[in-house]
C-alpha positions in Angstrom: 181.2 158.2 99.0 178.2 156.9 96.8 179.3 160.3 94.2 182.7 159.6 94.0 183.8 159.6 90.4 181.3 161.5 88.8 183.0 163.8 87.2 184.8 161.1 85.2 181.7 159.9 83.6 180.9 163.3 83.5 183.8 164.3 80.8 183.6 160.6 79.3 179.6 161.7 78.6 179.7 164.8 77.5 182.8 164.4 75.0 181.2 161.2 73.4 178.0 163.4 73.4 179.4 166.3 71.4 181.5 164.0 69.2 178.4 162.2 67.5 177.3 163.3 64.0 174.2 163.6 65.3 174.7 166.2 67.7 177.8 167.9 65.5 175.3 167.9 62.3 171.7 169.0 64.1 173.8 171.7 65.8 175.3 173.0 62.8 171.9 173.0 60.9 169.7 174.2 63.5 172.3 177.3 63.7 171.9 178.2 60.2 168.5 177.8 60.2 168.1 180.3 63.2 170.6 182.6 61.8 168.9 182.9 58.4 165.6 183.3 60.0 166.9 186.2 62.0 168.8 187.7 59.0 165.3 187.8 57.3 163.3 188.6 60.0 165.2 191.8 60.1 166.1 191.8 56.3 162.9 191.3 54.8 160.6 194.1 55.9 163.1 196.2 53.8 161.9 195.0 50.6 158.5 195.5 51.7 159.5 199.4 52.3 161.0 199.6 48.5 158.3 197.9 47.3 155.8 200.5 49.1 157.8 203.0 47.6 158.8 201.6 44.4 157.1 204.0 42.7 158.2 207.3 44.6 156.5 209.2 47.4 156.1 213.0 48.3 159.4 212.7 49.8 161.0 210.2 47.8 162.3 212.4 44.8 161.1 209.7 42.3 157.7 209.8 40.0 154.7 208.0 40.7 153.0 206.3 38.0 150.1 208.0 38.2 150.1 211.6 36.6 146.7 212.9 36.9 144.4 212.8 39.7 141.0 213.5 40.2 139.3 214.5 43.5 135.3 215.0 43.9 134.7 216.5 47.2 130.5 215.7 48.0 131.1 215.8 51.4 129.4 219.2 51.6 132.4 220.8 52.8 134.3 223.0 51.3 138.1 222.0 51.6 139.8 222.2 48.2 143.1 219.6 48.3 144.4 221.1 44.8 148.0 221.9 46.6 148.3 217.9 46.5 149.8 218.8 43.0 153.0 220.0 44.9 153.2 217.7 47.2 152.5 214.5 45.5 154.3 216.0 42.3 151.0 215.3 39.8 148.3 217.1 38.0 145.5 217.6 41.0 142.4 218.6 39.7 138.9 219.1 41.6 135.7 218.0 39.9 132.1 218.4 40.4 130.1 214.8 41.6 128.8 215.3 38.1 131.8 215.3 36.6 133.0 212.5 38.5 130.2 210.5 37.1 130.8 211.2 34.0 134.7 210.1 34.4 134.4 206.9 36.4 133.2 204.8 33.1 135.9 205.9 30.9 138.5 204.8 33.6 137.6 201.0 32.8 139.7 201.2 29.4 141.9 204.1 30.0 145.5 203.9 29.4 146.1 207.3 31.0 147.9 207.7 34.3 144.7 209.1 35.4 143.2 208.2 39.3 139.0 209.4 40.1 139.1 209.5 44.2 135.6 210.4 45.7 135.2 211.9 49.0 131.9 211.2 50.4 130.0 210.9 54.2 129.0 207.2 54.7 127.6 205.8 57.7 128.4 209.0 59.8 132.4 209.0 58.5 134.2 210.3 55.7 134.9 207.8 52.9 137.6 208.3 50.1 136.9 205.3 47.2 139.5 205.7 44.7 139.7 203.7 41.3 142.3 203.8 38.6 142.9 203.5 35.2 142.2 200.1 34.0 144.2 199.6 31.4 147.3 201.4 32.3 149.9 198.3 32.9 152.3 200.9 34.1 150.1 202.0 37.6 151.9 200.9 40.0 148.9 200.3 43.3 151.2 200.7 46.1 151.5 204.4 44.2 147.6 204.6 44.5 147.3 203.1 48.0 149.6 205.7 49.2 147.8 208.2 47.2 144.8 207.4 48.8 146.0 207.7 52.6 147.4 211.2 51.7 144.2 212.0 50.2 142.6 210.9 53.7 144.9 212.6 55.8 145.3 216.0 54.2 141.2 216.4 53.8 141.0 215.3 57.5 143.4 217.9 58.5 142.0 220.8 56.5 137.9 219.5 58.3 139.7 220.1 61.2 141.7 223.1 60.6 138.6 224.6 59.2 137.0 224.3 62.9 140.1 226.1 64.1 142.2 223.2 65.4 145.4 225.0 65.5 148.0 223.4 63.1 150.0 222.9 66.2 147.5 220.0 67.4 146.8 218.1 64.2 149.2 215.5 65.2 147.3 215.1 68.8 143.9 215.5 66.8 144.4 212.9 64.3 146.4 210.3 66.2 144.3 207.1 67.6 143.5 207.4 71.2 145.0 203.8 73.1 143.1 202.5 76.0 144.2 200.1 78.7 141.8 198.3 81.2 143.2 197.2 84.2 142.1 195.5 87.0 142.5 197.4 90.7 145.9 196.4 92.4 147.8 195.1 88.9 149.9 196.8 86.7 148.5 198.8 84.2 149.8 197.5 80.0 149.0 198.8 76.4 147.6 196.5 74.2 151.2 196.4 72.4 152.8 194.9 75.6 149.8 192.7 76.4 150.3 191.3 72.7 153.9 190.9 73.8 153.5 189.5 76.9 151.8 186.8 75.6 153.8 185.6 72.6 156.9 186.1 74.2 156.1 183.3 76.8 154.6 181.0 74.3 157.9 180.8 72.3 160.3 180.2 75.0 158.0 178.0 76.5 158.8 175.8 73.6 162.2 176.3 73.1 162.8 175.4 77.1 160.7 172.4 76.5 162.5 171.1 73.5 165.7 171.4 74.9 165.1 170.2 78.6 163.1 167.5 77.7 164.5 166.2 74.5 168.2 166.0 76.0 166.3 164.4 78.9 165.3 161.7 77.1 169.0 161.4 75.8 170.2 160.7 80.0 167.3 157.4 79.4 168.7 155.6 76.5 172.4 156.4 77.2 171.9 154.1 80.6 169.3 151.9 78.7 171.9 151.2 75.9 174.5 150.5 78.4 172.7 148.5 81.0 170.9 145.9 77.8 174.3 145.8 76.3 175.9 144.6 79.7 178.4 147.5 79.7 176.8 148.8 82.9 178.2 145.9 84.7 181.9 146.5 84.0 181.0 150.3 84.6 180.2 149.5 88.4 183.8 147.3 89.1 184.8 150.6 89.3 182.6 153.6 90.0 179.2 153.7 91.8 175.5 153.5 90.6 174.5 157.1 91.9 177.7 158.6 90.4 177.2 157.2 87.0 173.6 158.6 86.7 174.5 162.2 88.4 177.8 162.1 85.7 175.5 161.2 82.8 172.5 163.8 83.6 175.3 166.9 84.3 176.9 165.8 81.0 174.0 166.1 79.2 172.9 169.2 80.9 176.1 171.3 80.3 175.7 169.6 76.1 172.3 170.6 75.8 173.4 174.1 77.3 176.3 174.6 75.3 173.5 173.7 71.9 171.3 176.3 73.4 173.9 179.3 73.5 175.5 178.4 70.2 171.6 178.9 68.4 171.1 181.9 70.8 174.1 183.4 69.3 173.9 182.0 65.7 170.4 183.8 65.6 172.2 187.0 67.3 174.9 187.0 65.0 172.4 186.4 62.0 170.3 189.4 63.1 173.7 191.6 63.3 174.8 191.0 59.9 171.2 191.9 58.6 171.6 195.5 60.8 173.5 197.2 58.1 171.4 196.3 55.4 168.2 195.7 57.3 164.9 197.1 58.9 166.6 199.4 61.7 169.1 200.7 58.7 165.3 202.5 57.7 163.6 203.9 60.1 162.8 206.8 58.5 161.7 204.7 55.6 159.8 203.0 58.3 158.1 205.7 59.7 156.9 206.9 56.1 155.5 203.7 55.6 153.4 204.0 58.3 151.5 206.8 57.2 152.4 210.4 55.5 150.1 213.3 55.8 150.8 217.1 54.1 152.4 217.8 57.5 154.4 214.7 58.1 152.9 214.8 61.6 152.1 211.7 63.9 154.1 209.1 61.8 157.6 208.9 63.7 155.6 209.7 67.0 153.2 206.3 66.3 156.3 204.2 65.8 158.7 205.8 68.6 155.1 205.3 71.2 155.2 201.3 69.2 159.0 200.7 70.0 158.6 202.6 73.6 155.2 199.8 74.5 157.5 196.8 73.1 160.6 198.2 75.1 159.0 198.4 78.0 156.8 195.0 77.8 160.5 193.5 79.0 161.0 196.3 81.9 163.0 193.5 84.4 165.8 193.1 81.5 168.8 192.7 83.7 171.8 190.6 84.8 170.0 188.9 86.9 167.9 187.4 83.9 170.9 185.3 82.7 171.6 184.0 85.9 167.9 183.1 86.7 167.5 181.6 83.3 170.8 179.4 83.1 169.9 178.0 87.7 166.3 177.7 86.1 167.2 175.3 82.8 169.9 173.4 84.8 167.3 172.8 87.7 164.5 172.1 85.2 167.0 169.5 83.4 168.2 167.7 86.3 164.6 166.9 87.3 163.1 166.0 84.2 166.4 163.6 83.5 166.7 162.3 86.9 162.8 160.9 86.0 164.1 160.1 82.7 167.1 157.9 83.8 165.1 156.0 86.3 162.6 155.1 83.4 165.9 154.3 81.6 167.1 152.2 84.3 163.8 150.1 84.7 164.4 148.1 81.7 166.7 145.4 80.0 165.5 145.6 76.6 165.2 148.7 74.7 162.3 147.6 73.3 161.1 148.6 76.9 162.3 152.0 77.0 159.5 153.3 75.3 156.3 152.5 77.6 158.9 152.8 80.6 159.1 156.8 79.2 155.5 157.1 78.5 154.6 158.3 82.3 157.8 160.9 82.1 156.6 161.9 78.6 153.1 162.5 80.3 154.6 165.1 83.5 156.6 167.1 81.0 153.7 167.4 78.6 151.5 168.2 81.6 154.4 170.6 82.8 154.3 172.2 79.1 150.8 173.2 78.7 150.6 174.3 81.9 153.2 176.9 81.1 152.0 177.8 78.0 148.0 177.9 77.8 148.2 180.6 80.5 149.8 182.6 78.0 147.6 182.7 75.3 145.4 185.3 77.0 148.2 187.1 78.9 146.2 187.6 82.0 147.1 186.4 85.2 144.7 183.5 86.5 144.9 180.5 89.3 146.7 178.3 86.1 149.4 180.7 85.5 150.3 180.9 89.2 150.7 177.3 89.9 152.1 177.0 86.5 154.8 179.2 88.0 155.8 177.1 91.3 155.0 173.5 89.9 158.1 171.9 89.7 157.5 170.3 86.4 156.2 173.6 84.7 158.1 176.2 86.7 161.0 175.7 84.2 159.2 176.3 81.2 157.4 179.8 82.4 159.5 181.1 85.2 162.5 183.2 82.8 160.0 185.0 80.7 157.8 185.8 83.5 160.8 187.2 85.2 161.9 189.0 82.5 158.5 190.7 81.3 158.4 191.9 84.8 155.2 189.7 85.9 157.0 188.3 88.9 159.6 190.2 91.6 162.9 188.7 92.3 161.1 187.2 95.6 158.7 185.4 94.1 161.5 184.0 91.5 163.6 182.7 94.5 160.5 181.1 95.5 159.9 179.3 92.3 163.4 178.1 92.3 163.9 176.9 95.9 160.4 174.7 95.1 162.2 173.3 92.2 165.6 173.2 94.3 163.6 170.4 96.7 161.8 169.0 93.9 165.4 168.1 92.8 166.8 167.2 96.1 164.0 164.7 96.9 164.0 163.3 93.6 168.0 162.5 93.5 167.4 161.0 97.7 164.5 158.7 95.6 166.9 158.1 93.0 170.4 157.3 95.8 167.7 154.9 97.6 166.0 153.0 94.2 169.1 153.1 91.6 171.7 150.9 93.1 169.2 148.2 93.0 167.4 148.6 90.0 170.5 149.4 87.6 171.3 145.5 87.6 167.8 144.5 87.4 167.1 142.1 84.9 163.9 140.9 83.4 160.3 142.4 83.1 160.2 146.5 83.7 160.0 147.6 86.7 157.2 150.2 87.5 156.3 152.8 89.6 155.2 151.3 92.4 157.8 148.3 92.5 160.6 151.5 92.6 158.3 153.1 95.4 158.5 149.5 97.3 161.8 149.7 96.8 162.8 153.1 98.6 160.8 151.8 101.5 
């Protein structure tokens, strides 16, 4: 048999692979990276929470820095926000427009914990412009900012309530209304999970590229190496030329696996160890920071209907994910270094090996931005579907479209079987061309001297 001894050069490639520096050092870096990016990713927003309420809040227990506040109502309403003193735990005091004219100049050089906020009807909405004291160094402005929302909030309730919007409905009342347009026949998506479903497949669409093609490249000058150093020769005494290159490409496809998992679960592991200390460990921090009113109403609901959207951007999360994802990558490998080590194969010089690449280095760019400009406006289109059955893009789209439910199990099998043949007819090109051009010598062989060749 023309495979026979493959798996030898399998475990002779893939233990040489994984004992270079190269590989044990990027590994170990990459990792780290990863898993500090994901402790921060999750770690940082905290400090953005304490910093937001640094200075205290109406439920924090703590003082704000500012101690008196000022409110001119010239709205033409009458809605008196004085119990803000309770609440916010500061002097409240309501002034005349008048009197708020008077104030404003003397704020420039104060060094009082004094705030003027004026509430006025501009351009058919209310307005509250707040200023503080100038020269106060202690006035903390996240105090002031949140100041200023509450001040928003608890006069649009009371405008409301004074129309006899039952307390009841406030939350309903002041909440943002979210739209969705949708075209007849397709699913129906918030905003949220378009934003999702767009970003999602543009990151793995890079990730899958840089691992299937980059380790692809690997497959090319591993046989270029050995057949310009001669080694090649004594290789095949014992073992033939279409077990060699099917050894080398699963060796490298089960080594650039085994990298992938290790950062997948570096970055996992990173974003664990943050849980404890990070953004999930706050969520009712979280929900403050997105906006207090008087009432506390609509806050946790707007980030519960937030976590809900993102939740359900990825509604085809199952086992069957893994599976598709792992057939997918080792399909998309073998294809893209099957191409690889025939360009790998066409040279004696490894000063060839780059212009014998260029024409792979052109499909899998090709197959990339195919996969991924689609993305960018998260709509299906004539681009994203071929995208998703090309053979040389299929592997960089088909997961996440899985996953975000954009495609049924059907039309995954599909994709797969497509790339399944790809494969197939590629490694009979390969069984017919590579016994003859592995002990080529002399100029590169191209394309069409290969093609000649299979005939």
């Amino acid at each position: 048999m023309k495979t026979k001894g493959w798996e030898n050069v399998f475990a002779f490639s893939f233990v040489q692979q994984v004992k270079t520096k190269s590989f044990i050092v990027g590994t170990v870096v990459i990792s780290v990276i990863v898993a500090v990016m994901a402790f921060l990713a999750n770690f940082l927003p905290t400090l953005f929470l304490n910093n937001n309420n640094g200075g205290g809040s109406p439920n924090g227990g703590s003082t704000l820095t500012v101690t008196d506040l000022y409110i001119s109502n010239e709205t033409g309403y009458d809605i008196d926000l004085t119990d803000l003193s309770a609440a916010l735990g500061i002097n409240v005091k309501m002034i005349t427009a008048a009197q708020a004219d008077e104030k404003l100049p003397t704020l420039d050089n104060s060094t009082a914990g004094e705030m003027l906020s004026r509430i006025t009807v501009r351009n058919g909405t209310f307005s509250v412009d707040s200023v503080y004291a100038g020269k106060n160094e202690l006035i903390q402005k996240n105090d002031c900012s949140m100041i200023n929302s509450t001040v928003a909030q608890v006069f649009k309730a009371k405008y409301l309530m004074s129309f006899g919007v039952p307390e009841s409905d406030l939350t309903l009342s002041m909440s943002g209304i979210s739209t969705t347009l949708t075209c007849a026949g397709q699913e129906s998506v918030s905003e949220i999970q378009n934003m999702v479903r767009s970003i999602v497949p543009m990151i793995s669409s890079i990730i899958l590229f840089i691992f299937i093609f980059s380790y692809s490249q690997l497959v090319a000058q591993s046989v270029a190496i050995e057949k310009s150093s001669r080694i090649v020769e004594y290789l095949l005494t014992s073992i033939k030329p279409l077990a060699l290159i099917i050894g080398k490409i699963l060796a490298m496809c089960c080594v650039s696996l085994m990298q992938f998992v290790i950062i997948v679960v570096s970055g996992t592991l990173g974003f664990v160890v943050a849980m404890p200390i990070g953004i999930f460990s706050k969520l009712d921090a979280a929900v403050a920071a997105v906006g207090q009113s008087a009432s506390g109403a609509g806050s946790e609901e707007g980030v519960q209907y937030v976590i809900n959207e993102v939740v359900g951007a990825f509604s085809n999360v199952d086992g069957t994910i893994f599976i598709i994802m792992i057939v997918v990558f080792v399909l998309g490998f073998l294809l893209f270094a099957g191409l690889a080590g025939l360009a790998g194969s066409s040279v004696s010089k490894m000063e060839d090996l780059a212009p014998a690449l260029q024409p792979v280095s052109i499909i899998g760019v090709l197959g990339f931005y195919l996969a991924y400009f689609p993305q960018v406006t998260g709509e299906e289109n004539t681009m994203s579907v071929i995208a998703r059955y090309l053979p040389i893009s299929s592997p960089f789209v088909l997961p996440t479209d899985y996953m975000l439910g954009k495609i049924g199990i059907a039309e995954a099998l599909i994709s797969i079987a497509v790339l399944a043949v790809a494969d197939v007819l590629l490694m009979m090109f390969v069984a017919k061309v590579y016994e003859s051009i592995i002990l080529h010598t002399g100029n590169r062989l191209k394309v069409g001297d290969m093609i000649k060749m299979s005939k």
